[in-house]
N, C-alpha and C positions, 0 to 999 in steps of 0.2 A: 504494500500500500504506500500509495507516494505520505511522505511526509506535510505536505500543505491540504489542509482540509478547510472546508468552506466557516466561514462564522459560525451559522448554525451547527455545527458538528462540535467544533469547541467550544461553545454554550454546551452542547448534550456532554460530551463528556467530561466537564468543569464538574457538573451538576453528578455526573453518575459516579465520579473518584468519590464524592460523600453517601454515598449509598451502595456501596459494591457488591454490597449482599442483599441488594433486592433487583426485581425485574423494574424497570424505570420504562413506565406509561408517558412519553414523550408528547404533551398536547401538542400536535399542529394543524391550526385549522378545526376542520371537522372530525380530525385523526386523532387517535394517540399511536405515534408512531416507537418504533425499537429497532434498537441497532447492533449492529455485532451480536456480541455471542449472546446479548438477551435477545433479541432477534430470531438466532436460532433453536435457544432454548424454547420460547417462546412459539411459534412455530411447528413445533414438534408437539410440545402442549397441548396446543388450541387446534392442532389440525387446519391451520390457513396456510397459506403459499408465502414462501422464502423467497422475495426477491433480493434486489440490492441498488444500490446507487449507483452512478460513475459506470454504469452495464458494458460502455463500450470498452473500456480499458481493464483487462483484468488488473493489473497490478492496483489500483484504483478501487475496485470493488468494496464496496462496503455493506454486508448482510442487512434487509429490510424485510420489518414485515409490519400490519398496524390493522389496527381497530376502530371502528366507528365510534366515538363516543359517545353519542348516544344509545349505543348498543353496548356498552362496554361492561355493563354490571353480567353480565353471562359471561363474558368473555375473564374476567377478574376472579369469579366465582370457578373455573377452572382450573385460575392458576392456584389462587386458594389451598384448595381440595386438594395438588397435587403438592402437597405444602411449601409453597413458593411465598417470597414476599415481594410486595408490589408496592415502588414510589411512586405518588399519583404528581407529575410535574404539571403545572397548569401554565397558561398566558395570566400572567399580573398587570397585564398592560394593555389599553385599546392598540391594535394593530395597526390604526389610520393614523395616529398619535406619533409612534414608536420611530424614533432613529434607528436605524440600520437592524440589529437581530433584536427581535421583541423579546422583553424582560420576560423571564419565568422562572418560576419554583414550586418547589415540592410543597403541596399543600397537606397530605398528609401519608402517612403509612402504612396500607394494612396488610395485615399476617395473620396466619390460621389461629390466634388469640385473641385478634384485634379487627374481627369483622364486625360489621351491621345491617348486612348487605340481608333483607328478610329471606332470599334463599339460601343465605349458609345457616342463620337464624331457628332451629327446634323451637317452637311456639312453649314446649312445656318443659323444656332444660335451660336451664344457663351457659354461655361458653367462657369458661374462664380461661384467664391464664395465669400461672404461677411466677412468685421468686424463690430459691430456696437457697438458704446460707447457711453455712455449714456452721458447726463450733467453734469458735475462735480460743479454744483453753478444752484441755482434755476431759471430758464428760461433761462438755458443757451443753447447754440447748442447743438443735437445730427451728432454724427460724423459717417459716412457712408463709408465704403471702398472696392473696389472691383476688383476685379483679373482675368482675364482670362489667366490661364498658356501655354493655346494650342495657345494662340495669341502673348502672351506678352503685350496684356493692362492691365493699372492700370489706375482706377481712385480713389478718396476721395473727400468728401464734408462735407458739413458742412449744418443742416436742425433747424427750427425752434423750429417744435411738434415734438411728436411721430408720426404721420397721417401722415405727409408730409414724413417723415423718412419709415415710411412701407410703404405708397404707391412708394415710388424708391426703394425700396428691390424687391414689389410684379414686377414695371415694368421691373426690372432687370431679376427677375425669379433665383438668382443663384439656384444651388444646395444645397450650405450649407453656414452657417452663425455662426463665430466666435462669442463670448462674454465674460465680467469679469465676472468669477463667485466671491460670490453668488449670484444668482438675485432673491429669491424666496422673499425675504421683498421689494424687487421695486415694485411698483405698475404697475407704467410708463411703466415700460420695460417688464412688465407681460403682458400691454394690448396691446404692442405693439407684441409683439411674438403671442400671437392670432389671431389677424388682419392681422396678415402673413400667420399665419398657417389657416387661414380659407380660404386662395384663396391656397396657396403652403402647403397640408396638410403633403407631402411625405420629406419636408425640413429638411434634416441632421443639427445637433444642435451639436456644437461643445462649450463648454465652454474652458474656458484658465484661466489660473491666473492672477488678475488686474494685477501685476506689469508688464505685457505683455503689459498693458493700459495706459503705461506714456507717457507722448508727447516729453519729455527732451527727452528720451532714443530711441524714435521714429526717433527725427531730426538727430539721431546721426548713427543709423540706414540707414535711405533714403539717408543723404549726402555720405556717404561710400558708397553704391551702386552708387547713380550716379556720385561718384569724383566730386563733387562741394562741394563749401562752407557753401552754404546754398540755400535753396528749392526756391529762389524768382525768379528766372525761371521759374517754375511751378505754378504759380500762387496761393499756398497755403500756400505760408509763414507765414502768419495771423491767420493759424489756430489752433483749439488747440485741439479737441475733435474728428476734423474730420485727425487730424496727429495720435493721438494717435490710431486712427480704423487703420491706414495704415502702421506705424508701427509694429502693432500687427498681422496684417494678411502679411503683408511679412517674418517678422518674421517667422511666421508660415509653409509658403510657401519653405523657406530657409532652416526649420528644417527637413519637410516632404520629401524634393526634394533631399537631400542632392548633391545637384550639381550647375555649374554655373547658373545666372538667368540673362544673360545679353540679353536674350532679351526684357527682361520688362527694355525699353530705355528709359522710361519717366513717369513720374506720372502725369494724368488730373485732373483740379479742373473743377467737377461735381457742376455747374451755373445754377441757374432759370429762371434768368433775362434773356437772351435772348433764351429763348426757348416756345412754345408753350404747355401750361400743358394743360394735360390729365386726369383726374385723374382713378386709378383703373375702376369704377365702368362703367362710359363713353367709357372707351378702353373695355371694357367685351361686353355689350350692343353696342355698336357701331361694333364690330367683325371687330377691326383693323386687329389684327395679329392670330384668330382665334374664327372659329366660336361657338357663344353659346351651340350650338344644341352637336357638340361630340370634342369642344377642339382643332378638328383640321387646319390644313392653309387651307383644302379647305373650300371653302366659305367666304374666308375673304378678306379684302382690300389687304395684301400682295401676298395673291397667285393670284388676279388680275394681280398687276401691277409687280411681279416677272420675267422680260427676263432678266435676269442675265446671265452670261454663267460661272462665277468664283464663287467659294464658298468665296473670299474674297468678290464679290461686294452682294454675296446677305445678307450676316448678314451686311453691311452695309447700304443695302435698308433696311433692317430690325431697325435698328438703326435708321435713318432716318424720319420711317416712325413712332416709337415712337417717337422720338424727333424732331418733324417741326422746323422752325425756326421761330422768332419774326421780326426783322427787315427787312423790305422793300428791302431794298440796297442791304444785302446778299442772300435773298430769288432771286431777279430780275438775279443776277449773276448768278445763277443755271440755274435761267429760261431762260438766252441766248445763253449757252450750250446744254440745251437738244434744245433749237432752233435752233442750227445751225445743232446739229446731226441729228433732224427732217427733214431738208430741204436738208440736205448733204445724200442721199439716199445710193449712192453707199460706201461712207467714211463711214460711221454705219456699213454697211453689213460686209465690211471687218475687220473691226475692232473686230465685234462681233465673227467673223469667226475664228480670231486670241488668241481673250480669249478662246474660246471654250478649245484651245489646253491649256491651263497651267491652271494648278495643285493647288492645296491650298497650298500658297508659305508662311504664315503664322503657319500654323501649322506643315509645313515642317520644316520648321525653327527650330521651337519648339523644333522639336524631336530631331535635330543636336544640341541643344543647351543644353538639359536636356542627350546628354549621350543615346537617345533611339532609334535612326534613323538606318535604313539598307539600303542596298544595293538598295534596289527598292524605297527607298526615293531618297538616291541621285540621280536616273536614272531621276524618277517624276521631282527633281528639274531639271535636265541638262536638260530635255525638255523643260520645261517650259522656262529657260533662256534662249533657243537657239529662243526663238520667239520673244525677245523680239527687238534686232534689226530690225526687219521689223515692227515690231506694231510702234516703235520710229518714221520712216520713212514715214508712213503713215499720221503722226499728223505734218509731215515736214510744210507743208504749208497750214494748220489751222488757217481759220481766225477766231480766239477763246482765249481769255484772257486764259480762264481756261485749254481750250488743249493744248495753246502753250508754258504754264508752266509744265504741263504734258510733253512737248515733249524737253523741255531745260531739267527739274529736273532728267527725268528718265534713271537712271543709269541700262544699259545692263549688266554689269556683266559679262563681255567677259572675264578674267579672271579665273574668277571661273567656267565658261560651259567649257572653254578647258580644265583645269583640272580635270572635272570630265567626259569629255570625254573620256581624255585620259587613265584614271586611272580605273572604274568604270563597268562590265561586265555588260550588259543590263539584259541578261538571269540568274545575280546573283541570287542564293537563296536566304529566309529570314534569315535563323538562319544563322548567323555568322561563328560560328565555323566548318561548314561545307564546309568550301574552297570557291574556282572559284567565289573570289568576282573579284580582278584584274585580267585588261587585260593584254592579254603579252606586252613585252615592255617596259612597266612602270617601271619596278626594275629588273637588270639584273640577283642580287640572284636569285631573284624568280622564274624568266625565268629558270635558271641551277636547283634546285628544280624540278619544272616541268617535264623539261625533262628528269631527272631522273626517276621520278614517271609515264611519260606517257610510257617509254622504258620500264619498269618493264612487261606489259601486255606482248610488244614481247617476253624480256627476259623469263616470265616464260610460253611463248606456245615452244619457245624453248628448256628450263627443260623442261619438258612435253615428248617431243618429243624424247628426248636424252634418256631418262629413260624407254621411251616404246620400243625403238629401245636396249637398255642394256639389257635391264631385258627381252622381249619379252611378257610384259603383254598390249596387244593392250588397253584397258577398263583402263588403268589405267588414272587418271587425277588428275590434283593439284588444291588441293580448300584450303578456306580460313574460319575464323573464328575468333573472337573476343578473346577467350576464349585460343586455340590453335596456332593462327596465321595461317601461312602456311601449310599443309601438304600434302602428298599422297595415296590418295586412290583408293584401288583394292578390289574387289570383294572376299568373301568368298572363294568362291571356286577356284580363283587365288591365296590364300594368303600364300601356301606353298611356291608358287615358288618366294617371294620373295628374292632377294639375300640379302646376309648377313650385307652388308653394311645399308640395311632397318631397322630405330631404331624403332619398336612398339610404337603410341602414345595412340592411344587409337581403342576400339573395339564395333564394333556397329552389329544390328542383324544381316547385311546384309553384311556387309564391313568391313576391315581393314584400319586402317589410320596409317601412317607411316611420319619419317621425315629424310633426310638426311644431314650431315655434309655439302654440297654444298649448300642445301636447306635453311638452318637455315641465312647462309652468306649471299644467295643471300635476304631472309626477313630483319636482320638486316640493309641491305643497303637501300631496297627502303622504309619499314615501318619509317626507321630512315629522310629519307628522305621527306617522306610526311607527317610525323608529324610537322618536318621543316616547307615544305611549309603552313600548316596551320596554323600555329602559325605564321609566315612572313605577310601570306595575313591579317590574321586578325590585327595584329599592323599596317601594312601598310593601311589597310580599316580605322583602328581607328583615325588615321594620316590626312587623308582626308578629316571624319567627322569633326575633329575638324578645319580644316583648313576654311571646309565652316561655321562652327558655328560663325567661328573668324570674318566673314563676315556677320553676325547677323544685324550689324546695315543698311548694305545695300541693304539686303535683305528685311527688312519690310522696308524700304523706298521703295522702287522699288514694294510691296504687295501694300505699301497706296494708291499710284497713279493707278496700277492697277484696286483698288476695287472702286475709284474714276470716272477712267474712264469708269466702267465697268459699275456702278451706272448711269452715264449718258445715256450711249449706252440704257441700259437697259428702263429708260423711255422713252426716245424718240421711242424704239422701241413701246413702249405700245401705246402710241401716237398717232403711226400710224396705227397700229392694230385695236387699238375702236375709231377712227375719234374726239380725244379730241383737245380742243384749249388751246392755250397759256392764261393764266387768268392777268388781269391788278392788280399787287398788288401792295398797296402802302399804306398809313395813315390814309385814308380820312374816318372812323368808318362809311362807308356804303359797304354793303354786294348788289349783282344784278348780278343776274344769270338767263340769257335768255338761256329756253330750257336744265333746268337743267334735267342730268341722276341718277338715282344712279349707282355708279361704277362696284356693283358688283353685285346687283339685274339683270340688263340690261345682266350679260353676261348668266344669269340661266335661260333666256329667249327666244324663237323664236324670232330672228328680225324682228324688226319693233315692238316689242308689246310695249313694256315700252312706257308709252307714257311722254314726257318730261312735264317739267314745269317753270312756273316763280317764281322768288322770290326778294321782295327790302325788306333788313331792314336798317335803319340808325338812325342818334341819334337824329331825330327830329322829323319825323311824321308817324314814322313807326319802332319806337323801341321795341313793342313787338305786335306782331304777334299770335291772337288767333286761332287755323287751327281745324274745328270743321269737324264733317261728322260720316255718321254711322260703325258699326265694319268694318275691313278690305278695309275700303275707300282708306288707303295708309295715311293716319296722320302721322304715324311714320316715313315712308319711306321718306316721305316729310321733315320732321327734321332731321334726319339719314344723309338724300342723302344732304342737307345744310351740316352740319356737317363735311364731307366726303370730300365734295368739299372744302371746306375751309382748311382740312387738307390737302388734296391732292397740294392745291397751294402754301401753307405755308411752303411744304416739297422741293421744285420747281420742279412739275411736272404741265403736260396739265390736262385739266379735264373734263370732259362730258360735254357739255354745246355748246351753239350756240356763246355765249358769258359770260364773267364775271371778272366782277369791285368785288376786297376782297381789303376791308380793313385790315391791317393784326389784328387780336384775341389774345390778351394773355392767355385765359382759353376757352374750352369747355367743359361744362356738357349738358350730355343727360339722359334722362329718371331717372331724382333721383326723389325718392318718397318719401324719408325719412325726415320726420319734421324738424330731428336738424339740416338736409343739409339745408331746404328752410330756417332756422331762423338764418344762416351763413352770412347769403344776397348771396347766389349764380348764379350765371344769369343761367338761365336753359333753353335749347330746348329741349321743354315738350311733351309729344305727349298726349292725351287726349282721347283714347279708353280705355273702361269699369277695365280693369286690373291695367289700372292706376289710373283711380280715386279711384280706392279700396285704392290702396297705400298711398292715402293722409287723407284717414277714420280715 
């Protein structure tokens, strides 16, 4: 390749030395264009054609290949998936403006952690993505950090081992996982990346530079985001390994994003102690959240007990149902909720009927808040907020600790639905720059624009007319073109009788195109004018966006309670659906379950077959349970379906059963076969068919 490359080649690659490791979406024009070896990465990817530049001279050759951008979220969502990371470079500058190579930059980042794109988007999961910092002092904490950008949560924690630190990566699932490089002389952190990659083998690996990994520079970080003094609000002021993961990955978040990030409103400290652990191997084998057999929700406990009607309540049924609760007291407070919505028949139904209608007011948010929301977002969101006053009203007279904080807390937003009422066309397009986002009304420029621009149709059937009736060429008619703008055209064999006032623009096989001095005037005026209006609507659209962003904090307030109530609605509907009971849970370390089911065996079945059963363990004359019988007797099912129930109660939901006393569990293991786990001391529900006792050979 010769050495002298055109301006635009040394603008791209200025631009691509700060991004090496990503695919760099080159805006030119109506393109995003790529070059070189992302060109032929890229290419190969997406399945489009490899040209190149300078074609006649090989030594000159330079790999090309590009995307429509308006077409490009399919095309991005590709590279995505195949886990690539993609620099979005944009024009910063009007092109008519610009001296010699028009200004551009990277407006933002994303990677298989850092989508929002709704078809990489699960309506009922989260995509996170991790930091993970190792110990900086021998058995010290490893620090855990994690983000969802489409929600705005964060949490960071602080773990023991490595094992306890990858099984909350593996139960998180993000996408990708931050770290200080080097890490190839850690042992630690080598086995711990394994043990991840052997349940999440497709995990994007991002390394960073430790000094990304200091805790000082972290605190100083988080406090500036949230305008505090310090982190003791958030309960992880004590931390140090598990700040510096959180640090680093905002960090990160902030560099990628390059925009505001005010809806991650708080940071959680990620706690053991009151929570029900699971570990990997137990959630796989037990098919909480999906089934052994192909990976997916069906067949699992969550697509059982899933009547959700919001995509905020169902990633937090999801949530939930990985993380049960430990204490009595809190567990019982759910359990009187979904009790009252169980027994409040016609209050459920409507309620449920009410979420049906709103939107994912979380990840709507999101997009208002990152800069990437359109016209049919805000519409989503005004819907959704215009129900919310009646769902309010409904929880008016709830006899319900938890609903009737729901129905004090939750903030309608009456405010922000009339403004985006008033403001916002239903029938807007996607792409922006393409007009008729506002309605009339709203801006009286705007309005005078319009009607200029909508008058231009009469005005030029009018030209039209006048000109056919002058000239006597009946076929003549005025069209339009990008290239040309306006002109007039007549037929070949009309094209003598032009009169002389008629300038020649151009000559095609069939027709003559013409432009006249009236013609050109009446295009300066409405072209000049609805270039106006599009540029007006669009700042006026942008104006809007950011107004509802500025409303971030009360809008995921007003999401919480939602995906709260929605959570409740949602069990008590299950409730009634599979005839489950309210479970007695409290302290007493005895487990009795008359007429237990398993939850999700029972529904793969004709009714009536599952035939139910008994079960007591306690910590006295019935603390371990040997359950013998020959192959396919149901051993398993029997530990499984325990298991299940005790999560199920733990989470405060009803549960198969005629009745049942749960003592509340801090740990479940099921079917572990592996030595080093039995020589742990780990209490196990074992099941004892032929494939097991292999496992202890």
């Amino acid at each position: 390749m010769s050495k002298k490359l055109t301006p635009m080649l040394q603008q791209y690659l200025a631009i691509k030395a700060e991004y090496q490791d990503a695919i760099l979406f080159y805006r030119m024009g109506d393109f995003y264009e790529m070059f070189f070896d992302d060109a032929v990465t890229a290419s190969q990817v997406l399945g489009i054609t490899l040209t190149s530049r300078n074609s006649k001279a090989d030594k000159d050759k330079v790999p090309l290949c590009g995307v429509p951008y308006h077409a490009a979220a399919g095309y991005l969502n590709k590279l995505i998936r195949a886990g690539l990371k993609v620099a979005i470079c944009e024009q910063v500058e009007n092109p008519k403006e610009a001296k010699g190579v028009v200004k551009r930059e990277v407006i933002r980042v994303i990677t298989p952690g850092l989508a929002t794109s709704e078809q990489l988007l699960d309506d009922k999961s989260n995509l996170y993505i991790a930091a993970v910092s190792p110990p900086t002092r021998k058995n010290g904490p490893w620090g855990l950090s994690i983000i969802d950008i489409s929600t705005g949560e964060f949490m960071t924690g602080e773990f023991q081992d490595q094992r306890t630190t990858g099984d909350e990566i593996i139960r998180r699932q993000p996408q990708e996982i931050l770290y200080p490089e080097p890490h190839e002389t850690d042992e630690n952190f080598n086995n711990l990346l394994q043990f991840v990659r052997q349940v999440l083998p497709d995990i994007f690996l991002s390394p960073r530079p430790r000094t990304d990994f200091a805790s000082d520079s972290a605190q100083e970080i988080l406090t500036e985001h949230f305008k505090t003094a310090n982190l003791a609000g958030f309960g992880c002021e004590n931390f140090s390994t598990g700040l510096a993961a959180a640090g680093a990955l905002f960090a990160y978040v902030s560099e990628t994003q390059k925009t505001d990030l005010s809806h991650i409103a708080k940071i959680t400290a990620m706690e053991l102690d009151n929570r029900l652990i699971i570990d990997e191997s137990s959630r796989r084998n037990l098919e909480i959240t999906q089934s052994i057999a192909d990976g997916r929700r069906q067949g699992s406990l969550l697509e059982v007990l899933d009547f959700t009607r919001t995509p905020m309540g169902a990633r937090l049924l999801k949530k939930n149902i990985l993380e049960p609760r430990r204490e009595p007291a809190a567990i019982n407070e759910r359990l009187d909720t979904v009790s009252y919505l169980y027994k409040n028949t016609t209050l459920r139904e409507d309620l449920r009927e009410i979420l049906t209608k709103i939107h994912d007011l979380e990840r709507l948010n999101s997009r208002m808040v990152l800069g990437q929301g359109n016209a049919r977002d805000l519409t989503a969101l005004k819907c959704s907020l215009q129900e919310l006053p009646g769902l309010r009203a409904k929880l008016r007279d709830a006899d319900d600790r938890r609903l009737g904080k729901i129905h004090q807390e939750l903030d309608t937003l009456d405010d922000l639905a009339t403004l985006l009422e008033r403001a916002i066309r239903e029938e807007a397009p996607v792409i922006l720059r393409d007009g008729k986002l506002i309605k009339p009304g709203f801006n009286a420029e705007l309005d005078e624009l319009v009607e200029i621009s909508t008058s231009g149709k009469r005005l030029i059937l009018e030209l039209e007319n006048r000109e056919k009736e002058r000239s006597g060429i009946n076929n003549l008619k005025i069209g339009f073109n990008k290239v040309f703008g306006y002109y007039l055209e007549i037929s070949k064999a009309q094209s003598a009788r032009a009169p002389d006032y008629f300038i020649r623009k151009q000559t095609l096989v069939n027709a003559e195109r013409f432009i006249t001095p009236e013609l050109k005037e009446f295009e300066n005026k409405v072209l000049g004018a609805e270039e106006k209006r599009v540029e007006l609507e669009y700042r006026l659209f942008t104006e809007v966006r950011a107004e509802t962003a500025a409303q971030s904090h009360r809008i995921l307030s007003a999401a919480r309670r939602l995906a709260w109530l929605d959570f409740f609605t949602s069990l008590a509907e299950a409730a009634r659906s599979y005839r489950y009971v309210r479970p007695e849970v409290n302290d007493s370390g005895e487990i009795k379950i008359s007429e237990g089911r398993h939850p999700v065996i029972e529904q793969a079945l004709p009714a009536g077959r599952f035939v139910p059963n008994d079960l007591l363990l306690d910590q006295r004359e019935n603390e371990v349970l040997i359950i013998t019988g020959p192959n396919m007797a149901g051993k398993s099912t029997v530990l499984r379906q325990t298991a299940l129930i005790v999560l199920m109660a733990q989470m405060g939901s009803f549960v198969p059963a005629h009745k049942a006393v749960i003592g509340a569990v801090d740990r479940i293991f099921t079917r572990v076969g592996a030595m080093d786990n039995l020589r742990q001391g780990a209490v196990h529900l074992y099941g004892g068919d032929e494939r097991d006792r292999q496992h202890l050979k």
